[in-house]
PDB file as gemmi writes it, atoms N, CA and C in Angstrom:
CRYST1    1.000    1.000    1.000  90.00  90.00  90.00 P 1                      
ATOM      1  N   UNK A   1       0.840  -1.180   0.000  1.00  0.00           N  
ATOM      2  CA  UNK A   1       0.000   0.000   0.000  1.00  0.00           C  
ATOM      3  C   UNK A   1       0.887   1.246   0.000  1.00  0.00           C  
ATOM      4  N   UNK A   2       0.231   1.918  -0.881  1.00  0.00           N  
ATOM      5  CA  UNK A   2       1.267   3.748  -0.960  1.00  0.00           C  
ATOM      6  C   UNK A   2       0.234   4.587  -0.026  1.00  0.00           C  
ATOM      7  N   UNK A   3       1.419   5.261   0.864  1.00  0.00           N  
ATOM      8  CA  UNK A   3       1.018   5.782   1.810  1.00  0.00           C  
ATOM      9  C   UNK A   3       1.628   7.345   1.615  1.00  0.00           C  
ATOM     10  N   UNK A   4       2.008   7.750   0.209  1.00  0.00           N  
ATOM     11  CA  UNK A   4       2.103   8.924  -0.675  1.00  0.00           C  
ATOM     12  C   UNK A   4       1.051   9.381  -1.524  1.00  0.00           C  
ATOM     13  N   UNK A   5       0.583  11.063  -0.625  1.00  0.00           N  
ATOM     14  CA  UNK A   5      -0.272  11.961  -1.700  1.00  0.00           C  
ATOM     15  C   UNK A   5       0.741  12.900  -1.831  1.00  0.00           C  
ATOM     16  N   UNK A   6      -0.039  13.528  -3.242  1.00  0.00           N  
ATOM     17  CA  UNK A   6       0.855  15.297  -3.898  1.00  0.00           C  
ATOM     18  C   UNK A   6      -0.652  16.007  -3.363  1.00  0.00           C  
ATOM     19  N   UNK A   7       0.112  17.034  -3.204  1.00  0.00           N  
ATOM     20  CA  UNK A   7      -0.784  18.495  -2.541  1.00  0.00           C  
ATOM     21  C   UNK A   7      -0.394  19.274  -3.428  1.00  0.00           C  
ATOM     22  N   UNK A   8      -1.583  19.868  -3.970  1.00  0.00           N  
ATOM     23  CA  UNK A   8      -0.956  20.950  -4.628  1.00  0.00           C  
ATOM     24  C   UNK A   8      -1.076  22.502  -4.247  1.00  0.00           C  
ATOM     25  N   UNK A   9      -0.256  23.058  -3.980  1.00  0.00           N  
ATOM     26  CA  UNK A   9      -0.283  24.218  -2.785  1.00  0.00           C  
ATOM     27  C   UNK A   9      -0.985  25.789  -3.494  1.00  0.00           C  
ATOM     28  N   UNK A  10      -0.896  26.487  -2.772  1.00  0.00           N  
ATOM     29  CA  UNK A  10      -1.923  27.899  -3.403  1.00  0.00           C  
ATOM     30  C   UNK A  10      -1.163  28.548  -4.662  1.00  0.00           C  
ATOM     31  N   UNK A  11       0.802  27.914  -4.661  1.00  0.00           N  
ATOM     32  CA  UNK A  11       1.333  28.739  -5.784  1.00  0.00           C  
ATOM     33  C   UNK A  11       1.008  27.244  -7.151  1.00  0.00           C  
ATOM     34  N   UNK A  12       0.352  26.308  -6.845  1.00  0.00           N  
ATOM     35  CA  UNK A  12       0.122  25.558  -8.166  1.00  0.00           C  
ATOM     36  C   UNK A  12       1.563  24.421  -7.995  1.00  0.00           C  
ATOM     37  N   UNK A  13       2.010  24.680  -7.165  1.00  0.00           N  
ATOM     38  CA  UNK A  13       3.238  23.790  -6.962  1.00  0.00           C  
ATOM     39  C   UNK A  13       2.925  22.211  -6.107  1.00  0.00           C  
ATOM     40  N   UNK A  14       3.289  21.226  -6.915  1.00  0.00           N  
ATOM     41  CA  UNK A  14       2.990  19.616  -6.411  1.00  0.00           C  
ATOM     42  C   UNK A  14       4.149  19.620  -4.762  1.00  0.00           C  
ATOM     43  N   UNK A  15       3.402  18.963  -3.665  1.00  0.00           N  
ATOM     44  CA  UNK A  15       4.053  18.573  -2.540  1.00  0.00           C  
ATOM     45  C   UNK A  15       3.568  17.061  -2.503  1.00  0.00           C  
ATOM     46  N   UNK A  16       4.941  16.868  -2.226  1.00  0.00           N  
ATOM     47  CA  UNK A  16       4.889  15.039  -1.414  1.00  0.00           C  
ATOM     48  C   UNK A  16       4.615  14.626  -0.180  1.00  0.00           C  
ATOM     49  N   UNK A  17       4.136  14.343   0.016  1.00  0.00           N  
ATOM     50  CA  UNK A  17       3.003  14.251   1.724  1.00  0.00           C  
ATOM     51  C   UNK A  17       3.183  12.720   1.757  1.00  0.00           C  
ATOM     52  N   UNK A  18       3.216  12.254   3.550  1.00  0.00           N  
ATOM     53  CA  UNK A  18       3.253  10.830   3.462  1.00  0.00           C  
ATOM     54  C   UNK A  18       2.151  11.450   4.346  1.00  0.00           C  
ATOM     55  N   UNK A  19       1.218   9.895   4.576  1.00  0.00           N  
ATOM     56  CA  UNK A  19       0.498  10.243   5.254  1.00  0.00           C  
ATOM     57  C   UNK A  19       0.510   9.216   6.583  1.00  0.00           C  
ATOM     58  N   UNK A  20       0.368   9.816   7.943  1.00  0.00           N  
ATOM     59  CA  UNK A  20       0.810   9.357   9.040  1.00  0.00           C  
ATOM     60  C   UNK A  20      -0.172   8.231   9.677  1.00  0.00           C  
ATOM     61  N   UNK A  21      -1.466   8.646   9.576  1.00  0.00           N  
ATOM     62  CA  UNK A  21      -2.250   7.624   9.194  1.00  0.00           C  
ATOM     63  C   UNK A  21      -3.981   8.610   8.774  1.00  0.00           C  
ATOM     64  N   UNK A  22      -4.828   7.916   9.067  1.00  0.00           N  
ATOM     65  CA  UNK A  22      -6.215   8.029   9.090  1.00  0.00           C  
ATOM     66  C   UNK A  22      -7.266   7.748  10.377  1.00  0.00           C  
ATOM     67  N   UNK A  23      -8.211   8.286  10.072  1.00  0.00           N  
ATOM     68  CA  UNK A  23      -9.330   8.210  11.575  1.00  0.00           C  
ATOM     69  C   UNK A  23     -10.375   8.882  10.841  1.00  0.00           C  
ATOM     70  N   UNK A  24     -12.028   8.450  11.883  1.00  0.00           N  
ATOM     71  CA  UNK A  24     -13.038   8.616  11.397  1.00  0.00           C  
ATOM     72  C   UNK A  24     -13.338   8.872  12.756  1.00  0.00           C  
ATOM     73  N   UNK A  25     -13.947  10.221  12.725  1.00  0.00           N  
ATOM     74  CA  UNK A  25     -14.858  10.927  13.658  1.00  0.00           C  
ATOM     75  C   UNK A  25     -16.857  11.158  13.419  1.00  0.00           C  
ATOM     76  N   UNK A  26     -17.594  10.443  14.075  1.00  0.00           N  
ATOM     77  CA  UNK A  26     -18.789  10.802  13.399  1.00  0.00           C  
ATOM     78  C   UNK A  26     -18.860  10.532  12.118  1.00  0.00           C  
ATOM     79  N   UNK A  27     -19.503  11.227  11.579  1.00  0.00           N  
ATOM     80  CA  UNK A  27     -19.330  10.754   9.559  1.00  0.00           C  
ATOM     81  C   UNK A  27     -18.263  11.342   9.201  1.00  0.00           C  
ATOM     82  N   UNK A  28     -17.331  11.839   9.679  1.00  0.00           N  
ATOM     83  CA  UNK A  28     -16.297  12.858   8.907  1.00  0.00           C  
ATOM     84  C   UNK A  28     -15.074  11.748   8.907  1.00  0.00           C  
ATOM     85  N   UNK A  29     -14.454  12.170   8.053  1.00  0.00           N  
ATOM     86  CA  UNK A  29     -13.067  11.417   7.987  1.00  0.00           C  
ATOM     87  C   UNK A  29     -11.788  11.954   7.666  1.00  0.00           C  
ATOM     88  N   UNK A  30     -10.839  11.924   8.409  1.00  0.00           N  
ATOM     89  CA  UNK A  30      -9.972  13.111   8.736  1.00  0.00           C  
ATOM     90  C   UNK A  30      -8.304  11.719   8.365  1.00  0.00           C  
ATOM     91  N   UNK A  31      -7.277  12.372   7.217  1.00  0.00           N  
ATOM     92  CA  UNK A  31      -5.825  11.893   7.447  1.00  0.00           C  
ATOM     93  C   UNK A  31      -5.000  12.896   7.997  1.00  0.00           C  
ATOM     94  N   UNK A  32      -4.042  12.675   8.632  1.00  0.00           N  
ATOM     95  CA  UNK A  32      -2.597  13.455   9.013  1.00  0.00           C  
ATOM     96  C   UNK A  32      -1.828  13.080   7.954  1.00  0.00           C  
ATOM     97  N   UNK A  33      -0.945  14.276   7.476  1.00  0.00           N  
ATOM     98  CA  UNK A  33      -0.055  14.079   6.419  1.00  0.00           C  
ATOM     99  C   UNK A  33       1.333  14.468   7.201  1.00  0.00           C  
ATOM    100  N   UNK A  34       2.229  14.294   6.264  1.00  0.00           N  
ATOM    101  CA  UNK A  34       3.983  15.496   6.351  1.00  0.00           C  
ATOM    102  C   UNK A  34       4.392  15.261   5.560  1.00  0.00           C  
ATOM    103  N   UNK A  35       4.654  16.358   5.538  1.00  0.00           N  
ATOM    104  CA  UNK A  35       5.854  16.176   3.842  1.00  0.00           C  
ATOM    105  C   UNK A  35       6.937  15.375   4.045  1.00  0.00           C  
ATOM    106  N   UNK A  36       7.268  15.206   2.806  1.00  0.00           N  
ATOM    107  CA  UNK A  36       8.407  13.939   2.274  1.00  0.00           C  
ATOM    108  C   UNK A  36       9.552  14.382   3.368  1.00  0.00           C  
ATOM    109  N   UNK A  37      10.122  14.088   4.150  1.00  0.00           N  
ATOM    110  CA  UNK A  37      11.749  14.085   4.786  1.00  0.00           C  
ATOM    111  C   UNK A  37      11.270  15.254   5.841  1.00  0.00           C  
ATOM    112  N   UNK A  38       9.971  15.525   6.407  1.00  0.00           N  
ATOM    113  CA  UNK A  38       9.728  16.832   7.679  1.00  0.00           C  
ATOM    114  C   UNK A  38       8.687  16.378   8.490  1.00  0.00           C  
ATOM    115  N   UNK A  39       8.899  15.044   9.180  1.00  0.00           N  
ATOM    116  CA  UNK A  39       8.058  14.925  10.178  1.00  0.00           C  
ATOM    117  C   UNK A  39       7.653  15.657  11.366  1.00  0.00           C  
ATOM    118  N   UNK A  40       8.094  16.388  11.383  1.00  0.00           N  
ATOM    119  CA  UNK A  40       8.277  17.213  12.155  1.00  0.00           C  
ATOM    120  C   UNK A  40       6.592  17.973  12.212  1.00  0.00           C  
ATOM    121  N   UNK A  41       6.573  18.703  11.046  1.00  0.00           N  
ATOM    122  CA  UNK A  41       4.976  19.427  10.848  1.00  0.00           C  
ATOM    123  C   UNK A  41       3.975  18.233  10.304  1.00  0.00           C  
ATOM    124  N   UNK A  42       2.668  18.335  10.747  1.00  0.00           N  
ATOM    125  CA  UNK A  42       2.103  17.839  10.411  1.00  0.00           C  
ATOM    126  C   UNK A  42       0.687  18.246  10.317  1.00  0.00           C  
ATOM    127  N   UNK A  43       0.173  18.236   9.440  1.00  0.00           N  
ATOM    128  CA  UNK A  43      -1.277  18.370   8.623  1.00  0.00           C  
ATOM    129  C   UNK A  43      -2.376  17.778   8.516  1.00  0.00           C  
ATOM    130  N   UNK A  44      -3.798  18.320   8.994  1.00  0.00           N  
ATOM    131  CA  UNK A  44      -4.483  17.495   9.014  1.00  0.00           C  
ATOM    132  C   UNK A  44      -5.882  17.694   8.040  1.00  0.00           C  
ATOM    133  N   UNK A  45      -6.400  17.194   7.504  1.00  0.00           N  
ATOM    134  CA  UNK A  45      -7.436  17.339   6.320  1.00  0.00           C  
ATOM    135  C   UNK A  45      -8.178  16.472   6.562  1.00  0.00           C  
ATOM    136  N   UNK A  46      -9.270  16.760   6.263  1.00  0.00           N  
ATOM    137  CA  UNK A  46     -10.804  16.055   6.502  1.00  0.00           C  
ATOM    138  C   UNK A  46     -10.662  15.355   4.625  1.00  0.00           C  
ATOM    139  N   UNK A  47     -11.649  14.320   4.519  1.00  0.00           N  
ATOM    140  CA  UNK A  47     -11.723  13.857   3.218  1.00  0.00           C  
ATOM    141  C   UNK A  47     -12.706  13.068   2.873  1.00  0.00           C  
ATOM    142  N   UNK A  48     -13.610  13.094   1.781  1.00  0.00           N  
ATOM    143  CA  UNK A  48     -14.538  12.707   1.429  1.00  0.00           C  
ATOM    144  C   UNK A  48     -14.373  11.340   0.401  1.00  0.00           C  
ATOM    145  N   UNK A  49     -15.472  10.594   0.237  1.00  0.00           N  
ATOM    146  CA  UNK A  49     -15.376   9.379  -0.265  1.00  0.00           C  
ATOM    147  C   UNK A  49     -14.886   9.577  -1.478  1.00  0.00           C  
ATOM    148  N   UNK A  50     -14.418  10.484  -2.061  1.00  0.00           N  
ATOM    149  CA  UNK A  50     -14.380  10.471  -3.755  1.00  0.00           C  
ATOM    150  C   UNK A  50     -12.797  11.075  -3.514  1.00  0.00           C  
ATOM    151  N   UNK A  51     -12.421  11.458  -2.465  1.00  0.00           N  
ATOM    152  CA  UNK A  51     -10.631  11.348  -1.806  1.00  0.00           C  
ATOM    153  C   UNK A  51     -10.360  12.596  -1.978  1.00  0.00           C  
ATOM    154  N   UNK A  52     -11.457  13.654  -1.997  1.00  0.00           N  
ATOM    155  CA  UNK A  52     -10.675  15.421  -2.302  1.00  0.00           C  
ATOM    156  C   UNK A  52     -10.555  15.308  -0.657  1.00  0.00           C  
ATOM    157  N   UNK A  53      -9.540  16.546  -0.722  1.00  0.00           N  
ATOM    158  CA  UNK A  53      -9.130  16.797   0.514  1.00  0.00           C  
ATOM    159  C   UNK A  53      -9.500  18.368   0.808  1.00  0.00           C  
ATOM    160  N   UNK A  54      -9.475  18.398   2.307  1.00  0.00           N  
ATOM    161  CA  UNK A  54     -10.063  19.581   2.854  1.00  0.00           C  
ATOM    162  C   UNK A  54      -9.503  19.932   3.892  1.00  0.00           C  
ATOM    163  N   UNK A  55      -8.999  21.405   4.466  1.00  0.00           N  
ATOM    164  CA  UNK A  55      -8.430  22.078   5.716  1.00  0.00           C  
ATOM    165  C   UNK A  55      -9.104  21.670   6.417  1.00  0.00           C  
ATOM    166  N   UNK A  56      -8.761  21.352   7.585  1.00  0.00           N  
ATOM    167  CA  UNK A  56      -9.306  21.944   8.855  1.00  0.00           C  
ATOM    168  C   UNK A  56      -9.386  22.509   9.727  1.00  0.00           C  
ATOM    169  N   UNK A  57      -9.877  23.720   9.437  1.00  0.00           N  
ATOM    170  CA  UNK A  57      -9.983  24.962  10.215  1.00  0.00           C  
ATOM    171  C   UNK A  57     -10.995  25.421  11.349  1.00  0.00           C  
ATOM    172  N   UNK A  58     -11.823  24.368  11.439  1.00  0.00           N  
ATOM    173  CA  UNK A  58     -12.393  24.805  11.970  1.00  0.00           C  
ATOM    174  C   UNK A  58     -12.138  24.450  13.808  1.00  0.00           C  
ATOM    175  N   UNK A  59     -12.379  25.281  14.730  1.00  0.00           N  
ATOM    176  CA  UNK A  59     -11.553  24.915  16.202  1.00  0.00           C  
ATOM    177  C   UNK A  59     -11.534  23.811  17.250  1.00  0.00           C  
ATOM    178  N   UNK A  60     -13.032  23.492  16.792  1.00  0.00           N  
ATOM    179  CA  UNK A  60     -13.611  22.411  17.418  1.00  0.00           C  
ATOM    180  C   UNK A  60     -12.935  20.961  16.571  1.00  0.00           C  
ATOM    181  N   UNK A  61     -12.893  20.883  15.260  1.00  0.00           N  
ATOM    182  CA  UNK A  61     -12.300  19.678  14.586  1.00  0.00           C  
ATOM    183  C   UNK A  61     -10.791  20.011  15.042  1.00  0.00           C  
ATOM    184  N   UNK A  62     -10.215  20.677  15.086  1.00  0.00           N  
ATOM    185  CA  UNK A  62      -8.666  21.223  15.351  1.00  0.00           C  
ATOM    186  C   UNK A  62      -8.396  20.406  16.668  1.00  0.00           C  
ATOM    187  N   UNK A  63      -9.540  20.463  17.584  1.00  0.00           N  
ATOM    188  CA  UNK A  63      -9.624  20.037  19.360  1.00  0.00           C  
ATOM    189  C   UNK A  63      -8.970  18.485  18.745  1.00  0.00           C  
ATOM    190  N   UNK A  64     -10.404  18.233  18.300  1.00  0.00           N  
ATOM    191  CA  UNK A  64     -10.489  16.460  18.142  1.00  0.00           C  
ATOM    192  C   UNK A  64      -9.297  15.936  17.482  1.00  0.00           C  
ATOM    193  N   UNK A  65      -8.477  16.643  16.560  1.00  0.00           N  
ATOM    194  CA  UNK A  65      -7.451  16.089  15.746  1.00  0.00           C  
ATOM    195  C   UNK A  65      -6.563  16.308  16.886  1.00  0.00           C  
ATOM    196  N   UNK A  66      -6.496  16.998  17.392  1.00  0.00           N  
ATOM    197  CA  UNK A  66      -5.019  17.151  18.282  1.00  0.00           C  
ATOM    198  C   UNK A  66      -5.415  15.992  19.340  1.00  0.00           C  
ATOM    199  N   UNK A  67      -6.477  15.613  19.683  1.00  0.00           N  
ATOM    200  CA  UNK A  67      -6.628  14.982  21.006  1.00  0.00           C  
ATOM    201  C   UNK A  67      -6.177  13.772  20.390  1.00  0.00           C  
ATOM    202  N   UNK A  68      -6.866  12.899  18.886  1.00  0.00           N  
ATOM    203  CA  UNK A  68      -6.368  11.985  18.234  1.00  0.00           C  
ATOM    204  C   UNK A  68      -4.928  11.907  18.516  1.00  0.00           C  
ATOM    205  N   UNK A  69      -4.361  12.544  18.216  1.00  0.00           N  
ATOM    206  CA  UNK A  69      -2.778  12.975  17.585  1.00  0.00           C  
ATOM    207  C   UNK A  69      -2.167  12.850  19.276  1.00  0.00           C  
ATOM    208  N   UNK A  70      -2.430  13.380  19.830  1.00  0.00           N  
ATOM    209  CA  UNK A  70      -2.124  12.923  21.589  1.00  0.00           C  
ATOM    210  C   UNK A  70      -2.059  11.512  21.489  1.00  0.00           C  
ATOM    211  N   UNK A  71      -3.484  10.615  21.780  1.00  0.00           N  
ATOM    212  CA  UNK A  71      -3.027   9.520  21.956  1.00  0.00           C  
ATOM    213  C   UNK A  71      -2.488   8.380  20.811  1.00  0.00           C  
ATOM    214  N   UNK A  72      -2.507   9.268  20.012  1.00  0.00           N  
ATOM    215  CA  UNK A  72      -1.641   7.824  18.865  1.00  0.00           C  
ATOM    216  C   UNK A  72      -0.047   8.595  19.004  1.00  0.00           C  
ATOM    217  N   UNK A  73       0.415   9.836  19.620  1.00  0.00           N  
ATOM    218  CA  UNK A  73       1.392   9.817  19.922  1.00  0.00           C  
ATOM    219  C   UNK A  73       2.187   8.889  21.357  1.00  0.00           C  
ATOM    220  N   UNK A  74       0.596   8.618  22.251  1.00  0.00           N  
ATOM    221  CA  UNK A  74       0.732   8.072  23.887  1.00  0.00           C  
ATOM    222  C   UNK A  74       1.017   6.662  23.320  1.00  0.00           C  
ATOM    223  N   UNK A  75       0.613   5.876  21.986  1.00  0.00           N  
ATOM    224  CA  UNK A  75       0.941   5.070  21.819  1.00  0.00           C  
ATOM    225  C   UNK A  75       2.268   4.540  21.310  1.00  0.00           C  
ATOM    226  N   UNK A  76       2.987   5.332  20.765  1.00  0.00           N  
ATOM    227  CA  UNK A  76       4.533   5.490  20.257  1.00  0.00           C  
ATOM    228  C   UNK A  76       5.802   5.003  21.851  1.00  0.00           C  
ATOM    229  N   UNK A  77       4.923   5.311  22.885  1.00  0.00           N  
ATOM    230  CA  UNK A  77       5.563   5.795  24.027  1.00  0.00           C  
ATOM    231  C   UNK A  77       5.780   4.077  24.844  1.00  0.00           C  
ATOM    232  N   UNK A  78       4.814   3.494  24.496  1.00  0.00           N  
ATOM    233  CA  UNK A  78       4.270   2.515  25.288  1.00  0.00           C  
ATOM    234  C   UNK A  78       5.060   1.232  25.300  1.00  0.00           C  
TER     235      UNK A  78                                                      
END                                                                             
């Protein structure tokens, strides 16, 4: 399985994103990405069955992704 998307950013320019994994909240369905060789930052987008991708901006989904992102980091630890 390829666990590589391209993003294509606001200047029209292709990015290499791995993606860290996936999760489903309610009906929504949300991946974490990072770019190719920068784990470091990481990105999170909501995504629909037909695979477009979407920000998430909004504060309350921002909560839930970080709380995700907590414990699948608590699991790294274990």
């Amino acid at each position: 399985m390829d666990n590589t998307i391209y993003i294509t950013d606001e200047n029209g320019k292709e990015i290499k994103m791995n993606i860290l994994f996936t999760f489903d909240y309610d009906d929504d369905r949300y991946v974490i990405v990072y770019e190719d060789g920068k784990d470091d930052d990481l990105y999170p987008f909501k995504y629909d069955e037909d695979g477009h991708l979407f920000a998430v901006e909004d504060e309350e989904e921002l909560s839930i992704v970080n709380e995700v992102l907590s414990a699948f980091e608590g699991d790294d630890e274990e």
